[in-house]
N, CA, C and O atoms as CSV, one atom per row, in Angstrom:
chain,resi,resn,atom,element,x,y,z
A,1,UNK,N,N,-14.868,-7.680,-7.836
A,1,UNK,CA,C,-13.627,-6.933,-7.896
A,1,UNK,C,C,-13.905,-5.430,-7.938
A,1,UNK,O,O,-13.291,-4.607,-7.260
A,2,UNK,N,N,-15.095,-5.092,-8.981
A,2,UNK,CA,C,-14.805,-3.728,-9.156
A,2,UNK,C,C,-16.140,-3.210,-8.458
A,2,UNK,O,O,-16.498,-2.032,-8.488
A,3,UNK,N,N,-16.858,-4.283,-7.800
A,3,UNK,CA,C,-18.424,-4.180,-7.447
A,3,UNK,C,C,-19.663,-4.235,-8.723
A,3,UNK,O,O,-20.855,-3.953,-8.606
A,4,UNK,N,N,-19.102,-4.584,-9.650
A,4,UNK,CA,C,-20.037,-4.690,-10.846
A,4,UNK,C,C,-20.805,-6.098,-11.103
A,4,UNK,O,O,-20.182,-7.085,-11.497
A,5,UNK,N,N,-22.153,-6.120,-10.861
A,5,UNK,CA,C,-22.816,-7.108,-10.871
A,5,UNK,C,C,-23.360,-7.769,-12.216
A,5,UNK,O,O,-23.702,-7.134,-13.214
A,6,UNK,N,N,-23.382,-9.210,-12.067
A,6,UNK,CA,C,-23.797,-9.674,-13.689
A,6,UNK,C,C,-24.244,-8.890,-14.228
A,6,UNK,O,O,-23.546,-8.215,-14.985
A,7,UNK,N,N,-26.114,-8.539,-14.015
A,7,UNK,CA,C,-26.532,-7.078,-15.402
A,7,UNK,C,C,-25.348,-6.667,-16.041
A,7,UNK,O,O,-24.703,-7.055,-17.015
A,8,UNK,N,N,-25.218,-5.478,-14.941
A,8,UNK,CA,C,-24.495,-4.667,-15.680
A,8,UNK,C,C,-23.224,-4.930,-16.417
A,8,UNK,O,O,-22.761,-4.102,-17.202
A,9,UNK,N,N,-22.480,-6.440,-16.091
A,9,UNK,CA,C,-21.431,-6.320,-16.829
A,9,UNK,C,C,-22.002,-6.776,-18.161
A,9,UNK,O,O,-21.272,-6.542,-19.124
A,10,UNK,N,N,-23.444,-7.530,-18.476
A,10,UNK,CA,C,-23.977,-8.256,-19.530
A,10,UNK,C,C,-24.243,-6.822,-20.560
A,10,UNK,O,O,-24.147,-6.804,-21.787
A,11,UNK,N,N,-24.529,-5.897,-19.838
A,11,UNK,CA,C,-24.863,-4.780,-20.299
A,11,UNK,C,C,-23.613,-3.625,-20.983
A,11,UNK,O,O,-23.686,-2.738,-21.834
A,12,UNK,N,N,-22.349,-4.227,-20.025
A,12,UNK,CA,C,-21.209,-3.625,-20.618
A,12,UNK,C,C,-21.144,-4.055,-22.060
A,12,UNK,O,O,-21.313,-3.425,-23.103
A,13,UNK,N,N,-20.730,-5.826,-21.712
A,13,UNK,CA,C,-20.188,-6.355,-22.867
A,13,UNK,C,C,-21.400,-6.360,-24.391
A,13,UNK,O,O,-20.982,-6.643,-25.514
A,14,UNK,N,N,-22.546,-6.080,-24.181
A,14,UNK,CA,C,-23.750,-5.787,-24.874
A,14,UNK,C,C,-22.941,-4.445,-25.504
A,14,UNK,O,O,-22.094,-4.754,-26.341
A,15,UNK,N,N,-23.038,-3.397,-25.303
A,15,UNK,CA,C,-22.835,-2.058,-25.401
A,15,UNK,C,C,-21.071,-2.297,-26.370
A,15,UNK,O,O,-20.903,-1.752,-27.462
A,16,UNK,N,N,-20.184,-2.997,-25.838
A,16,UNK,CA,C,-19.359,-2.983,-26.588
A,16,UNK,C,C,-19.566,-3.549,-27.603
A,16,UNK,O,O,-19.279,-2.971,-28.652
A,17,UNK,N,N,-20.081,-4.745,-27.629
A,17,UNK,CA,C,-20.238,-5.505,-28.891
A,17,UNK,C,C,-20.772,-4.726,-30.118
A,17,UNK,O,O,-20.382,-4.782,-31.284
A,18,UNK,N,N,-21.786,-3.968,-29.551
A,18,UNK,CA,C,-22.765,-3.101,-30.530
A,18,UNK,C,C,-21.716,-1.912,-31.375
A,18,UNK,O,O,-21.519,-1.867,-32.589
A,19,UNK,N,N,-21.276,-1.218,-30.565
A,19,UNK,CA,C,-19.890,-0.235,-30.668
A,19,UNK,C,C,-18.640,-0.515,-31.312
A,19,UNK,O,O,-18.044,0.226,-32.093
A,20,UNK,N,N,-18.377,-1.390,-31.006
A,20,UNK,CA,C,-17.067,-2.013,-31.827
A,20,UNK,C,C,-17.109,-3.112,-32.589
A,20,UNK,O,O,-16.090,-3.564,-33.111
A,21,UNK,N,N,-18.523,-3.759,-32.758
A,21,UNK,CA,C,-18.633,-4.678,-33.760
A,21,UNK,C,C,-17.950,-6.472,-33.265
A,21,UNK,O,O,-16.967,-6.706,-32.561
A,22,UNK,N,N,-18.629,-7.195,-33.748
A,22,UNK,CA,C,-17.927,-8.599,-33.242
A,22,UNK,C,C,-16.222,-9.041,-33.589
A,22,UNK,O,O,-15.556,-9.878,-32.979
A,23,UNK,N,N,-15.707,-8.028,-34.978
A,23,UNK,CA,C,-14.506,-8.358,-35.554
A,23,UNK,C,C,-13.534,-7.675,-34.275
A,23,UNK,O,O,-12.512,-8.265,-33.924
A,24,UNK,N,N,-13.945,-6.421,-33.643
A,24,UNK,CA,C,-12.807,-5.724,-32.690
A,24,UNK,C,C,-12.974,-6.146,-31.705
A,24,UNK,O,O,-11.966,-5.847,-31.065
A,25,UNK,N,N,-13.851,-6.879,-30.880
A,25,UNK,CA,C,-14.318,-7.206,-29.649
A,25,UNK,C,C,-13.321,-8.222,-29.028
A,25,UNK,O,O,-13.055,-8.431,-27.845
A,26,UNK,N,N,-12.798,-8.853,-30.282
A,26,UNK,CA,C,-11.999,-10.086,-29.683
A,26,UNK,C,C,-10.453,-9.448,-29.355
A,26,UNK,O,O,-9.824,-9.603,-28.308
A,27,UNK,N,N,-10.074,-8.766,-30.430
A,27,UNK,CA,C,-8.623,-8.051,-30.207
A,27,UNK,C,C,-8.408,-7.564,-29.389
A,27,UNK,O,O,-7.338,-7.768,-28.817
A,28,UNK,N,N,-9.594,-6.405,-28.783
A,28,UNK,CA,C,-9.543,-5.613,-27.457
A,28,UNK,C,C,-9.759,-6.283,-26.444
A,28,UNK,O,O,-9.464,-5.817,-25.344
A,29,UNK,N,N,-10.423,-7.756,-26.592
A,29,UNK,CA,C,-10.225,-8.209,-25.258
A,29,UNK,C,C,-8.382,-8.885,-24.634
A,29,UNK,O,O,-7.831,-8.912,-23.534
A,30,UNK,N,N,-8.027,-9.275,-25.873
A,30,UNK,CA,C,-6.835,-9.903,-25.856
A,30,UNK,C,C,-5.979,-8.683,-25.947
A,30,UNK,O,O,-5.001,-9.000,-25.270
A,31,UNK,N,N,-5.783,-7.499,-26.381
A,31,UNK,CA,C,-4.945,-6.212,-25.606
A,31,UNK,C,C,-5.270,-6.505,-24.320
A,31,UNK,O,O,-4.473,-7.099,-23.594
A,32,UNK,N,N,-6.538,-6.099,-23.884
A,32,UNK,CA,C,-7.068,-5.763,-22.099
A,32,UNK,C,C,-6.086,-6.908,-21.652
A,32,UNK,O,O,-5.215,-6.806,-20.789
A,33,UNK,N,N,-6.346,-7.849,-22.289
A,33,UNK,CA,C,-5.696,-9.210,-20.900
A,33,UNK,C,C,-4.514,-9.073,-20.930
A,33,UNK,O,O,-3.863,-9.303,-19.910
A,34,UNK,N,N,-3.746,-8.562,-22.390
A,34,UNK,CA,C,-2.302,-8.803,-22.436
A,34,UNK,C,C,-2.198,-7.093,-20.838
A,34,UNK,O,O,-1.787,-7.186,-19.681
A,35,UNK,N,N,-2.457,-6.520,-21.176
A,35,UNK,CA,C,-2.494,-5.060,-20.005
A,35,UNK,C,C,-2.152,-5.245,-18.967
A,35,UNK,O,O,-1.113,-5.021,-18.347
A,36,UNK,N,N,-3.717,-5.983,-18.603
A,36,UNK,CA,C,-3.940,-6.799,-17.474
A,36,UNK,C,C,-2.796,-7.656,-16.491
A,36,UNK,O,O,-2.731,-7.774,-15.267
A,37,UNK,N,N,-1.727,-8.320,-17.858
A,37,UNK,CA,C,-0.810,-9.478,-17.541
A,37,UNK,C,C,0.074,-8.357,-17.110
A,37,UNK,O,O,0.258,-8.310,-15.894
A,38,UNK,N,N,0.762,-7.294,-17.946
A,38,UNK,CA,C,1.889,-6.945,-17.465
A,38,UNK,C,C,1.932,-5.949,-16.436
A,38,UNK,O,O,3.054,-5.609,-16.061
A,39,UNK,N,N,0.732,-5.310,-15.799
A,39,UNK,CA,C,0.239,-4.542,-15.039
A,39,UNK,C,C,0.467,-5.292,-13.653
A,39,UNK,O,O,1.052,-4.705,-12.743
A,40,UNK,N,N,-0.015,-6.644,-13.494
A,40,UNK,CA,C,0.142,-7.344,-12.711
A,40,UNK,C,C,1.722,-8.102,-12.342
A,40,UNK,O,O,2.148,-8.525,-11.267
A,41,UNK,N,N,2.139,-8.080,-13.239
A,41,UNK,CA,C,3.689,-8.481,-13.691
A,41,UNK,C,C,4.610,-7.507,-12.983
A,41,UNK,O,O,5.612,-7.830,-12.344
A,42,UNK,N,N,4.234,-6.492,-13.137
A,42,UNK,CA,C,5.169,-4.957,-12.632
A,42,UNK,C,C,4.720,-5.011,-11.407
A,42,UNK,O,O,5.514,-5.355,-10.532
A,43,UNK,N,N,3.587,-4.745,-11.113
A,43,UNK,CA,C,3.496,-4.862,-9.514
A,43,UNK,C,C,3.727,-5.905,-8.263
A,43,UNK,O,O,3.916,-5.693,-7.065
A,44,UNK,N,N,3.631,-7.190,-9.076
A,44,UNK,CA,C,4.160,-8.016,-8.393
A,44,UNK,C,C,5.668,-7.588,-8.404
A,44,UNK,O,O,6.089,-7.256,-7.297
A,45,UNK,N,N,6.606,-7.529,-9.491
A,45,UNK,CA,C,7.758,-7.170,-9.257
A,45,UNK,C,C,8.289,-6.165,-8.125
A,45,UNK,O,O,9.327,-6.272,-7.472
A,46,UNK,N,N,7.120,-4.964,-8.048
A,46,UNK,CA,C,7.661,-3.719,-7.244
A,46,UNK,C,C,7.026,-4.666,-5.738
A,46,UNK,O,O,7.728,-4.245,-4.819
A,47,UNK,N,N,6.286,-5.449,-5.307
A,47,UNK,CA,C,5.988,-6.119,-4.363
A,47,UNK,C,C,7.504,-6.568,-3.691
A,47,UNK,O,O,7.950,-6.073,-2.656
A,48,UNK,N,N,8.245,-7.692,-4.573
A,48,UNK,CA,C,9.290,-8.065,-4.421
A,48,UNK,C,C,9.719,-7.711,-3.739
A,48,UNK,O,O,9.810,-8.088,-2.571
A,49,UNK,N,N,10.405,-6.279,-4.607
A,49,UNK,CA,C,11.576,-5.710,-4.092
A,49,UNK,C,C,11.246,-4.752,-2.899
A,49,UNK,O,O,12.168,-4.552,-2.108
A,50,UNK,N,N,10.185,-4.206,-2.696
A,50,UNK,CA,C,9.890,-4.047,-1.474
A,50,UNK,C,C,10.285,-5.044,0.078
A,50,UNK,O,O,10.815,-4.781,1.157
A,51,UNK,N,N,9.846,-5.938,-0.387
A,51,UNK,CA,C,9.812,-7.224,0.511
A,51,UNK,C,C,11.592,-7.640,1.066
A,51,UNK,O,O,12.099,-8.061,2.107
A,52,UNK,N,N,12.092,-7.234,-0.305
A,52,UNK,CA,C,14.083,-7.599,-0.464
A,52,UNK,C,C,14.405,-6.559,0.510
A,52,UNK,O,O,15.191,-6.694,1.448
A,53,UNK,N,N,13.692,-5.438,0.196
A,53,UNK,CA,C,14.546,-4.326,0.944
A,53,UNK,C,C,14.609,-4.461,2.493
A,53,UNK,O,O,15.544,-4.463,3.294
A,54,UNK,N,N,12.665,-4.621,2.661
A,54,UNK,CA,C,12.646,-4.867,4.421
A,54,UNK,C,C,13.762,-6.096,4.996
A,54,UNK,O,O,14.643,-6.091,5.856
A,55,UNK,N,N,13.346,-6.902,4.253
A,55,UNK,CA,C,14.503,-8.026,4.692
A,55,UNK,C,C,16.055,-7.688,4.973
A,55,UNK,O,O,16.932,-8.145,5.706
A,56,UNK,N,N,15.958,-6.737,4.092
A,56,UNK,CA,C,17.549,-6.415,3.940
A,56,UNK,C,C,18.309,-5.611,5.253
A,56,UNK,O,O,19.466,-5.599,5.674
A,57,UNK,N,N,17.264,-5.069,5.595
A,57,UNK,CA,C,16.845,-4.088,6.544
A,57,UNK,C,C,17.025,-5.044,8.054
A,57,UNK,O,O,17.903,-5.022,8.916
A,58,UNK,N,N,16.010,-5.703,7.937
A,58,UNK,CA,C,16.053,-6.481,9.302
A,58,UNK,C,C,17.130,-7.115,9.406
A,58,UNK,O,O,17.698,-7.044,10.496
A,59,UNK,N,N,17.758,-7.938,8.309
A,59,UNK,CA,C,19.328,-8.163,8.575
A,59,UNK,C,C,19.902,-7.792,8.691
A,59,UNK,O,O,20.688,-8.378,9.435
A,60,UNK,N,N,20.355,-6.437,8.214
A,60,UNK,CA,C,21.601,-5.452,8.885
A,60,UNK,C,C,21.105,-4.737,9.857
A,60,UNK,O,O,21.660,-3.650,10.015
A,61,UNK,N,N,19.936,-5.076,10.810
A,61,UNK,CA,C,20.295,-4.311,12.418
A,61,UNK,C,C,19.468,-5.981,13.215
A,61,UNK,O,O,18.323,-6.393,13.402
A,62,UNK,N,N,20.860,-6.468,13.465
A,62,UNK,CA,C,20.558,-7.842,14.527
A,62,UNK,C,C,20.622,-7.403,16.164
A,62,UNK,O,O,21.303,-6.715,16.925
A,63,UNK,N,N,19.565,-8.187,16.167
A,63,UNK,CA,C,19.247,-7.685,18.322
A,63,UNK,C,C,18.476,-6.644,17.845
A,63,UNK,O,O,17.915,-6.699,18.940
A,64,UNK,N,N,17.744,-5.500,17.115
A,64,UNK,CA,C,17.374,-4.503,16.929
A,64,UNK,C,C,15.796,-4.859,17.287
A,64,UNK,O,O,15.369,-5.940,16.881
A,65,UNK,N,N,14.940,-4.006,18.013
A,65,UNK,CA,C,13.664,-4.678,18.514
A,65,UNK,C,C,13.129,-3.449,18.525
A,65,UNK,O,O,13.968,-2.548,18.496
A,66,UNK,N,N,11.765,-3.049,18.566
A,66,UNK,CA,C,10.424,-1.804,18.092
A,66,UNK,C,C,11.221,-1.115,19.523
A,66,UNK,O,O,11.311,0.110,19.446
A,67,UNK,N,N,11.651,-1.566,20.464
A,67,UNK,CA,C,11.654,-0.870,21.818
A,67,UNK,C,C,13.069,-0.060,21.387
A,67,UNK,O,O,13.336,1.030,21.894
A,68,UNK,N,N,13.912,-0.685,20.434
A,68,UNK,CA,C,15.191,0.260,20.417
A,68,UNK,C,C,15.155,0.906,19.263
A,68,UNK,O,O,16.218,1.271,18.762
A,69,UNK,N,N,13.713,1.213,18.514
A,69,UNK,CA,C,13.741,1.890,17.348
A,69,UNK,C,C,13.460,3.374,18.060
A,69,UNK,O,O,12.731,3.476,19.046
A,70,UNK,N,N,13.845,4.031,17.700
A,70,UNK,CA,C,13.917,5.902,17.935
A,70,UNK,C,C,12.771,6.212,17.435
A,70,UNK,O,O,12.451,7.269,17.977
A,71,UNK,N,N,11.601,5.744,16.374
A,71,UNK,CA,C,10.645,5.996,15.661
A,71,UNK,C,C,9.320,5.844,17.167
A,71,UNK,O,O,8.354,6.578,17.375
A,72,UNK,N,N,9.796,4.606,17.989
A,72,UNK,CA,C,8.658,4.119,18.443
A,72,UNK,C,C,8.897,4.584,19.711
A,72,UNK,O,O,7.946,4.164,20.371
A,73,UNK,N,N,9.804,5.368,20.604
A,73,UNK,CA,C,10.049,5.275,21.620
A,73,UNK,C,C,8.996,6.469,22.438
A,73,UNK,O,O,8.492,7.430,21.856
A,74,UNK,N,N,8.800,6.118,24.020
A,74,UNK,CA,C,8.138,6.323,24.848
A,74,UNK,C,C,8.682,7.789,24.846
A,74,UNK,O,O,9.874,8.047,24.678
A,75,UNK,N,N,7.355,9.068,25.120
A,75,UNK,CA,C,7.527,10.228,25.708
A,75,UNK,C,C,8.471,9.894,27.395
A,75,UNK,O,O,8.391,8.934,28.161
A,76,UNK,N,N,9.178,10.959,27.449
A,76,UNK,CA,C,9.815,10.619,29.079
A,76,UNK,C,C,8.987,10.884,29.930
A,76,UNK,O,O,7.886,11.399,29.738
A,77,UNK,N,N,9.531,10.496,31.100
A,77,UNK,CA,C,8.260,11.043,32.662
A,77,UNK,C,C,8.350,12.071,32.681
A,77,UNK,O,O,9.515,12.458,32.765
A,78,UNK,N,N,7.290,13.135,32.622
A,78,UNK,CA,C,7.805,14.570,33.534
A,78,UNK,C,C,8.384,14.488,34.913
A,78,UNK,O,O,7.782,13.777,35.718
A,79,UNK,N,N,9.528,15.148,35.320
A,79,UNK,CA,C,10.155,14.962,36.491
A,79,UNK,C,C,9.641,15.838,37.450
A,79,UNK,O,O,9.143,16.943,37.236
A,80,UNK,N,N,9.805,15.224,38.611
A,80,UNK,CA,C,8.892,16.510,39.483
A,80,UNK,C,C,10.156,17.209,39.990
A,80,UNK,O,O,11.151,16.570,40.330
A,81,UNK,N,N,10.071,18.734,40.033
A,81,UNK,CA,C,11.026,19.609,40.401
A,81,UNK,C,C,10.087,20.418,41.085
A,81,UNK,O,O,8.932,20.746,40.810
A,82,UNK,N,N,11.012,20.726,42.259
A,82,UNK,CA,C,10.610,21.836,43.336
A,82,UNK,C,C,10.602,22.911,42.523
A,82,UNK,O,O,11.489,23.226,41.729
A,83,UNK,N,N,9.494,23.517,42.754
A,83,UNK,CA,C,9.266,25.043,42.418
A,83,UNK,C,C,9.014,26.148,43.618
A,83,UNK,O,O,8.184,26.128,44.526
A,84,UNK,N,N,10.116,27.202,43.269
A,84,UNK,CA,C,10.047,28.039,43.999
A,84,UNK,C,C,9.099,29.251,44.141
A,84,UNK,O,O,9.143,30.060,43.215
A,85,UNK,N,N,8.295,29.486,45.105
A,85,UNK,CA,C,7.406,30.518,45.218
A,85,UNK,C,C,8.145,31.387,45.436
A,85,UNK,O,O,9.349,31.174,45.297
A,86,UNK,N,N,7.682,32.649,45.846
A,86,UNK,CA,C,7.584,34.065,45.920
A,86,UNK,C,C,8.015,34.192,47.777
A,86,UNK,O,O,8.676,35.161,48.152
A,87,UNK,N,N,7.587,33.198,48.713
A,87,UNK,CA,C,7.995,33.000,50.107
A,87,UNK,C,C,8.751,32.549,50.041
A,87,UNK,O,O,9.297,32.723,51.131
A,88,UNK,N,N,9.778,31.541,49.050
A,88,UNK,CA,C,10.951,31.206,49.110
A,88,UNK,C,C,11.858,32.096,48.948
A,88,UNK,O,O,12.937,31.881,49.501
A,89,UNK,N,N,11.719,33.124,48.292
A,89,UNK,CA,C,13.097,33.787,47.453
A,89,UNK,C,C,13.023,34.889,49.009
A,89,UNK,O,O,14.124,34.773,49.548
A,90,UNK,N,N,12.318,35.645,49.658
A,90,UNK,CA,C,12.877,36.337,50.464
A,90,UNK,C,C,13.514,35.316,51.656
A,90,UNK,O,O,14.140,35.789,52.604
């Protein structure tokens, strides 16, 4: 997940244990997870409603296709127009 390989996480949880002692080790892990839960909780939520909105979106423009979006549309042709020289105008 975070690229952290066994060692070093053996080496994390080593380092905490030593630091915060075996009595805090357990509490802070069970904060982290509770964190963890609602961190994941909220973002799944903001996922959602993202998801509600596009939907919402694609249902109120029916027949609507990338070709009739204004965002996506094609530069025009340059048109060819006669240009007048300098032997034209006299």
């Amino acid at each position: 997940m975070f690229g952290i390989g066994m060692p070093e996480l053996l080496l994390i949880l080593g380092l905490a244990l030593i630091v915060l002692g075996p009595k805090k080790l357990p509490e802070l892990a069970k904060a982290l997870g509770k964190g963890l839960a609602e961190f994941r909780r909220a973002t799944d939520d903001l996922k959602n409603e993202f998801r509600q909105m596009e939907r919402e979106v694609e249902d109120s423009t029916p027949g609507a296709t990338l070709k009739d979006d204004p965002l996506t549309e094609t530069p025009a042709q340059p048109t060819t127009a006669t240009s007048t020289s300098d032997t034209d105008k006299k």
